[in-house]
N, C-alpha and C positions, 0 to 999 in steps of 0.2 A: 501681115507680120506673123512669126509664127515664133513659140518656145523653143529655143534652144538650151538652153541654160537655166536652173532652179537654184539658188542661192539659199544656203540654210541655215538658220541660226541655229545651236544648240541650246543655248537657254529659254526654255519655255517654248521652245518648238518642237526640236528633237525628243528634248528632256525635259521634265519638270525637275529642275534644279532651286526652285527656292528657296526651299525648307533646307536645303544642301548650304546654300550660301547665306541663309539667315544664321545656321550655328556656327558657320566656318567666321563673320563677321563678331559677334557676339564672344565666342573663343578669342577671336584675337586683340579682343576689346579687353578683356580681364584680361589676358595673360600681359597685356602691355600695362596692366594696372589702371585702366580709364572704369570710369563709372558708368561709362555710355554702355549702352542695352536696348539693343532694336526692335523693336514687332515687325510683321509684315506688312502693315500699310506705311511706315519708316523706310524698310528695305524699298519696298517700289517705286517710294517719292525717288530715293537717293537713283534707284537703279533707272528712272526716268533720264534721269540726265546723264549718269556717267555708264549707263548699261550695267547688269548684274554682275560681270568680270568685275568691276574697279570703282563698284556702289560703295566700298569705303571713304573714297575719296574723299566723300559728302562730307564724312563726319570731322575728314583735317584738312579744311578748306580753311577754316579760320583763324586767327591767331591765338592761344601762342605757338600751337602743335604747328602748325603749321609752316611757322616759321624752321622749325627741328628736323630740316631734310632725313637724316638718316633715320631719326625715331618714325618717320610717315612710311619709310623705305619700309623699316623693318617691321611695321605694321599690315602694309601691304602686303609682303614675305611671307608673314606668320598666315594672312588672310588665304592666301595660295595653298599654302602648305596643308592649312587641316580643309581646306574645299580637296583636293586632293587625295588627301590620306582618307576624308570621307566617300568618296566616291569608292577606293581600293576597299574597303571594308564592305560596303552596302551599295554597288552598281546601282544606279535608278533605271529602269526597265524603259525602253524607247515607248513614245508612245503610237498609240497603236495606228489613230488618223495622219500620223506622219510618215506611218510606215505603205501607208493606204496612197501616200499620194506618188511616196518614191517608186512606189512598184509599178505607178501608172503614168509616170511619169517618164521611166525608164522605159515599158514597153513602148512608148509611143516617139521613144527615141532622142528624147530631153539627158541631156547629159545634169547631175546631181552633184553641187561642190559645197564645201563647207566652208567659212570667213569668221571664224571667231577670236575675238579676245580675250577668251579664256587661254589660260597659258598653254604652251604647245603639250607640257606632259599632260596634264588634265584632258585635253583634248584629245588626247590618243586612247587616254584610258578610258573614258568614256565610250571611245567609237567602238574601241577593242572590247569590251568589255558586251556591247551587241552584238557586233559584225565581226567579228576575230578576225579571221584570216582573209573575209570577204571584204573589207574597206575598202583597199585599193580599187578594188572592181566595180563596186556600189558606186564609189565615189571618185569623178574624174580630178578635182581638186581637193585638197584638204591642208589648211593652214590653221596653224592656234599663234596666239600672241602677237595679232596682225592688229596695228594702231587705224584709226579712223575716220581722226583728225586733218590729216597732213590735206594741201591743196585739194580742189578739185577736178579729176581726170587725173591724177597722180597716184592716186593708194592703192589699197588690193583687190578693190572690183575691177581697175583699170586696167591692173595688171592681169589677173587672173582672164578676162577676156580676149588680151593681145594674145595671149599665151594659146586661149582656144581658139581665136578666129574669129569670132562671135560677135557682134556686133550690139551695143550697150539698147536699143529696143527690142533686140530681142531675146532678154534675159529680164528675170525677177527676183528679186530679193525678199524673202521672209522670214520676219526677225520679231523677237522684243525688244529689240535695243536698241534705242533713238538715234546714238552715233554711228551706229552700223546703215540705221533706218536713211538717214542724212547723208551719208557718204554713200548709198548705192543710189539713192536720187539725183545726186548732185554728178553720177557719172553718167547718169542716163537711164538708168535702166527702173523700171517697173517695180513699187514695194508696196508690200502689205503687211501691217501691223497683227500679230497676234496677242498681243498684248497684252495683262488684266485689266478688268474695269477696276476705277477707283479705288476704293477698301473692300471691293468682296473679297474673306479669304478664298472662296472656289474658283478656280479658273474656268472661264466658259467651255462648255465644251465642247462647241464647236470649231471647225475646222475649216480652213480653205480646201476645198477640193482641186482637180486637175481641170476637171469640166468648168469649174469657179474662174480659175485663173485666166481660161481662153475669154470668159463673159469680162473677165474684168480688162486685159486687153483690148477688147474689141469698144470697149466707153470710151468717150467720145475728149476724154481727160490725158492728155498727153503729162511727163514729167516736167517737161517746159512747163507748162501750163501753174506747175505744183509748184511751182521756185518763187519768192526763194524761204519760203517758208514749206517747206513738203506738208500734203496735208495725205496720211496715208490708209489705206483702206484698212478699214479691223474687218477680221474674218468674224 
């Protein structure tokens, strides 16, 4: 089997967006008038299950807010909006071991896509904001505000692969985010978690490498094998 395809998360792969989406959270908690006030080990819980894009969720899952479709709407909305406008202010700088692995991953022929649920503008501005003019080039796919949920063999890995040709073994997906994590498993293809541990505020810092990813292919653990609970490798 071989790499064709590298599937990239931007939250806490590409980017360290936390600290980005703890005040963008937090902001849209006061301005909607709630008393709720997140730390980072809160954001992780919440961004465990709904992923960092839509870690609000958590907090109007419950009743009565929750019952208030448009007040959730327009919660979510505000939450976009200053993740956004913070980004446009203060770009976060890619990191450096992800930029290590595109550039080995590309010489050696792996085509490089992005699948995230952060919203499509934010996703641009971020890519843009590294790559200007280079995106396109760097990046054979690039989608924002792609849902994760939907059936299995249906959503945007499924898609993004017809699209190339590529065949769901031999591509991999590396993400923080469980719904992303789940949905590229559940299509076939190979993931690994980079995840934080528990309440450390430091991210580890290590990284999957190129030469990683072939060792982690070649174990003896297929994605069948992972279902239907995915158990996924942390770098």
């Amino acid at each position: 089997m071989s790499i064709d395809v590298i599937f990239l998360g931007l939250d806490g792969v590409l980017f360290d967006t936390e600290a980005l989406h703890l005040a963008a959270c937090n902001a849209a908690f006061d301005n909607a008038g709630l008393s709720i006030r997140w730390t980072l080990p809160v954001l992780r819980a919440a961004a465990a299950t709904h992923g960092y894009a839509r870690a609000i969720g958590s907090a109007v899952a419950v009743p009565p807010l929750s019952r208030d479709k448009q007040r959730v709407a327009e919660l979510f909305e505000d939450k976009h909006r200053q993740f956004h406008q913070a980004i446009l202010a203060q770009p976060p700088k890619a990191q450096s071991a992800a930029l290590a692995l595109i550039e080995d991953a590309t010489a050696a022929g792996c085509k490089i896509c992005i699948l995230t649920d952060l919203p499509a503008p934010a996703t641009a501005a971020l890519l843009e904001s590294q790559f200007g003019a280079d995106v396109n080039s760097v990046f054979t796919v690039v989608a924002g505000g792609v849902a994760f949920s939907g059936p299995a063999g249906t959503g945007p890995y499924a898609h993004a692969l017809h699209a190339m040709g590529v065949a769901p073994q031999d591509a991999i997906a590396i993400d923080t985010d469980v719904p992303a994590l789940r949905a590229a498993a559940d299509t076939g293809l190979w993931t690994v978690s980079v995840a934080p541990y528990g309440k450390d505020v430091v991210r580890p810092r290590q990284f999957i490498t190129f030469d990683a990813l072939h060792e982690l292919q070649a174990s003896p653990y297929t994605p069948d094998q992972q279902r239907p609970q995915p158990q996924h490798r942390a770098a």
